[in-house]
C-alpha positions in Angstrom: 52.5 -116.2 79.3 53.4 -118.2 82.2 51.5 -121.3 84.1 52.3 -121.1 88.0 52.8 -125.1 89.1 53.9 -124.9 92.4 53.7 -122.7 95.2 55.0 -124.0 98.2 58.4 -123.4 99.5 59.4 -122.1 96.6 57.7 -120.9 93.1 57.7 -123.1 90.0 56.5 -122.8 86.2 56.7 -122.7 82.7 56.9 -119.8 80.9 56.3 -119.4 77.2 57.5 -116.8 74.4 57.2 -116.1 70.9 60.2 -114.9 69.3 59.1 -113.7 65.0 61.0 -113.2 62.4 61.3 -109.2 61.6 63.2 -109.9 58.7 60.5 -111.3 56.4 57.5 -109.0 58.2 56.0 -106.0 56.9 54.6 -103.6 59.2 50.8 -104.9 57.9 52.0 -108.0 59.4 52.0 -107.9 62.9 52.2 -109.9 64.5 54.3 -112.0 62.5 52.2 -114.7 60.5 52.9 -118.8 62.3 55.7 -119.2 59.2 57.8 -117.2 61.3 57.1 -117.4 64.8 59.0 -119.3 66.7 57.7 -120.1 71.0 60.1 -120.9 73.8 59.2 -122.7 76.8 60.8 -122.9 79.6 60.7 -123.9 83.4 61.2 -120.8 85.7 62.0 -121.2 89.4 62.0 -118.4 92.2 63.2 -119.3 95.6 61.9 -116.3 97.9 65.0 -114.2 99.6 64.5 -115.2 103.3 63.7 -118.7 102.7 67.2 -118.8 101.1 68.5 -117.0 103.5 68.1 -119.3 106.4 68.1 -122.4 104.5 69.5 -124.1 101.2 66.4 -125.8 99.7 66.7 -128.0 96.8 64.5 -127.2 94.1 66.8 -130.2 91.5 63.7 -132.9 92.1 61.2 -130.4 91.1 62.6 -128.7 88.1 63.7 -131.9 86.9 60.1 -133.3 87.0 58.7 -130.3 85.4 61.2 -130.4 82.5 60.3 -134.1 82.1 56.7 -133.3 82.0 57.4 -130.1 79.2 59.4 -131.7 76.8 57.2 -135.0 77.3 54.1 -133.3 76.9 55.9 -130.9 73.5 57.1 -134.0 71.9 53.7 -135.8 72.5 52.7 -133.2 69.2 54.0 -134.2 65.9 53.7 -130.2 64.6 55.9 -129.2 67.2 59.3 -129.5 66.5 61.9 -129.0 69.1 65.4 -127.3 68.5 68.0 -126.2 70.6 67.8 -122.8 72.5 68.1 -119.7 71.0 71.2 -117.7 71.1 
């Protein structure tokens, strides 16, 4: 799933993803039941190729504000805990 939040001179979102644990399901249990599911959020960005082309354009203010606001708005939930990226 992905949320599109800008749109201007470049594209910029969060997208989400559920990763399960296919070690402890069963093939009556998909999708994996919430014991094992784990979601990933992150910001994607997407600088079209001919704007890049003719112009470096920073995209650092953006992204930053973005990742403020996800990991702001995630910790804001006590049932969510945060961990460190997934190898």
């Amino acid at each position: 799933m992905a949320v599109l939040c800008k749109r201007d001179t470049y594209m910029l979102g969060v997208s989400c993803v559920s990763y399960g644990n296919c070690e402890n399901a069963s093939e009556d249990d998909l999708p994996p039941s919430s014991d094992y599911v784990m979601w990933c959020c992150m910001v994607f960005l997407e600088v079209p190729f001919f704007k890049r082309l003719f112009r470096k354009i920073d995209t650092r203010e953006g992204t930053e504000n973005i990742s403020h606001e996800l990991r702001s708005l995630l910790k804001s939930e006590p049932k969510i805990p945060l961990v460190n990226e997934p190898i």
